[in-house]
C-alpha positions as CSV (number, residue, x, y, z in Angstrom):
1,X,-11.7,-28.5,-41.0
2,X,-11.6,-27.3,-37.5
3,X,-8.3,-28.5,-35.1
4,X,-9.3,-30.2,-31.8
5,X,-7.7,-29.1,-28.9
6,X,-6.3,-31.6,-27.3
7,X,-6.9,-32.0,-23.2
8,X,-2.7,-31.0,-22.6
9,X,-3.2,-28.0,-24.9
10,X,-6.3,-26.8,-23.4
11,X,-5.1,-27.6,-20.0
12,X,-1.5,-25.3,-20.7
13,X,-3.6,-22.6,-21.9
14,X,-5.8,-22.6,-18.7
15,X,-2.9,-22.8,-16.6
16,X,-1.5,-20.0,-18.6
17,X,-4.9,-17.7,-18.4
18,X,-4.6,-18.3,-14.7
19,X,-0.8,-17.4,-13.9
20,X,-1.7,-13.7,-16.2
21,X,-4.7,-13.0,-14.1
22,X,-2.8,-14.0,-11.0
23,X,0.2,-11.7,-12.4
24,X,-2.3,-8.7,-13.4
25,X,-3.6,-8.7,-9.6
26,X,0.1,-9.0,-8.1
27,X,0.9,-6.0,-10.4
28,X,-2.1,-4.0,-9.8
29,X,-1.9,-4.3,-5.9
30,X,2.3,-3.4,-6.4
31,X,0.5,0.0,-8.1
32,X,-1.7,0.2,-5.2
33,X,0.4,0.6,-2.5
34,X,2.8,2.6,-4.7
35,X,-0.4,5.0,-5.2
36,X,-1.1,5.1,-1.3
37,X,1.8,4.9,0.4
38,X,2.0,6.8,3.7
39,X,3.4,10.0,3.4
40,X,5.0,12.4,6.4
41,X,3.0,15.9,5.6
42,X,4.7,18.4,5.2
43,X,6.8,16.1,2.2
44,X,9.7,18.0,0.8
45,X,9.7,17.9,-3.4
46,X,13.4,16.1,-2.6
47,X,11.2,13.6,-0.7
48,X,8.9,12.7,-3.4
49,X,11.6,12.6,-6.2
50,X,14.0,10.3,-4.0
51,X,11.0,7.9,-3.4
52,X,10.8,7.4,-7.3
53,X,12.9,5.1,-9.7
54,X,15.2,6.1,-12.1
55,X,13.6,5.4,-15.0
56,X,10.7,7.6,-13.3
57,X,12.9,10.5,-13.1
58,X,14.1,10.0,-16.7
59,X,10.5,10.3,-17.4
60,X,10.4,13.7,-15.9
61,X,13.0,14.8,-17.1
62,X,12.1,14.2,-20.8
63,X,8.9,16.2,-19.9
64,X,10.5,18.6,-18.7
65,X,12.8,18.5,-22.1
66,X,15.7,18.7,-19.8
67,X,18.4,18.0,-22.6
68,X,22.0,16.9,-22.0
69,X,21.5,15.1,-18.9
70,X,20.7,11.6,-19.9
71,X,23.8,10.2,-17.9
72,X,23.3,11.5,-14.6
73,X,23.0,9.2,-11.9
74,X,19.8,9.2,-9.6
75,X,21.1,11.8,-7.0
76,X,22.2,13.9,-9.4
77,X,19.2,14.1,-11.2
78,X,17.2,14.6,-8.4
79,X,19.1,17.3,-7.5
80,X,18.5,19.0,-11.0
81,X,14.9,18.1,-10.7
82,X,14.5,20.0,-7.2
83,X,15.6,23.2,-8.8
84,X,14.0,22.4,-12.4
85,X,10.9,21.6,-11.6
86,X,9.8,24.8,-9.8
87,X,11.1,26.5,-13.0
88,X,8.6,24.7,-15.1
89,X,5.9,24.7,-13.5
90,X,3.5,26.2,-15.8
91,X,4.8,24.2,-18.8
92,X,3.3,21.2,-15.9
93,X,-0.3,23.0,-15.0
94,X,-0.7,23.5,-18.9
95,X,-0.4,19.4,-19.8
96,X,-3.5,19.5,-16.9
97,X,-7.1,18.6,-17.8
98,X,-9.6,21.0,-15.5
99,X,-9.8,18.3,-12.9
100,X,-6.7,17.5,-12.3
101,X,-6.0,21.6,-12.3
102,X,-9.0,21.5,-9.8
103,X,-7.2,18.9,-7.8
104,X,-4.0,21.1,-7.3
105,X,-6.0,24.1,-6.8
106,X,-7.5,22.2,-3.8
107,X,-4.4,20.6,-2.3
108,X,-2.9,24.6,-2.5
109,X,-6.0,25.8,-0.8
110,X,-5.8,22.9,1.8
111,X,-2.2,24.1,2.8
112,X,-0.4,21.4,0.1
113,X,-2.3,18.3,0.9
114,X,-5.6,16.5,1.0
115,X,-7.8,13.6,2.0
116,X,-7.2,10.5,-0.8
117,X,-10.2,11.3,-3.5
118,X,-12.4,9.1,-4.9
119,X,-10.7,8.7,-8.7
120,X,-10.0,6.0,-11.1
121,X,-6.6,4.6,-11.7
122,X,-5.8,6.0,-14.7
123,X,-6.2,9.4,-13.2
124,X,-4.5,8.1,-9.8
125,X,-1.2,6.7,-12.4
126,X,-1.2,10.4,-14.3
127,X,-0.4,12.3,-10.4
128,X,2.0,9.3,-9.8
């Protein structure tokens, strides 16, 4: 025996399905102008890092496998980050697929920046 939906059930679920695509496009366009906001060139590793969240930098860190510093607040661990990150750089370049090592190689050859390339979102949220 199948249930019937009745019109107030099928109604909250359309109004439902509506308010998650309208949230899914509010979320992605947030992600949007996170991925393209303008930038001053040249940008200072200190800018980029301060630009970021905390939990963003947590995220970095645990890359990084930077251990004992869980507790830091965000200036702090920015601060850490500036001089860490320059120390790990080849543990970074080594989680790299070719293009994205491609990428880098052309920002480095470009003087440290580049036009906005033509790329998908999930590669755009792996640089981000």
């Amino acid at each position: 025996m199948t249930k019937q939906v009745t019109p107030d059930i099928d109604k909250a679920l359309k109004n439902a399905m509506a308010k998650l695509k309208e949230d899914s496009i509010k979320k992605e366009n947030e992600l949007e102008k996170k991925f393209w906001s303008p930038i001053s060139v040249p940008i200072q590793l200190r800018d980029v890092l301060t630009q970021r969240t905390k939990p963003e930098l947590d995220e970095i860190r645990r890359t990084l496998e930077l251990k004992g510093v869980s507790s830091l607040k965000k200036a702090d661990l920015i601060d850490l980050l500036v001089e860490a990150l320059p120390q790990h750089l080849e543990k970074v370049c080594k989680q790299l697929d070719n293009g994205r090592f491609g990428l880098l190689g052309i920002i480095v050859n470009n003087g440290g920046y580049m036009i906005a390339p033509s790329m998908e979102k999930h590669h755009i949220a792996f640089f981000s």
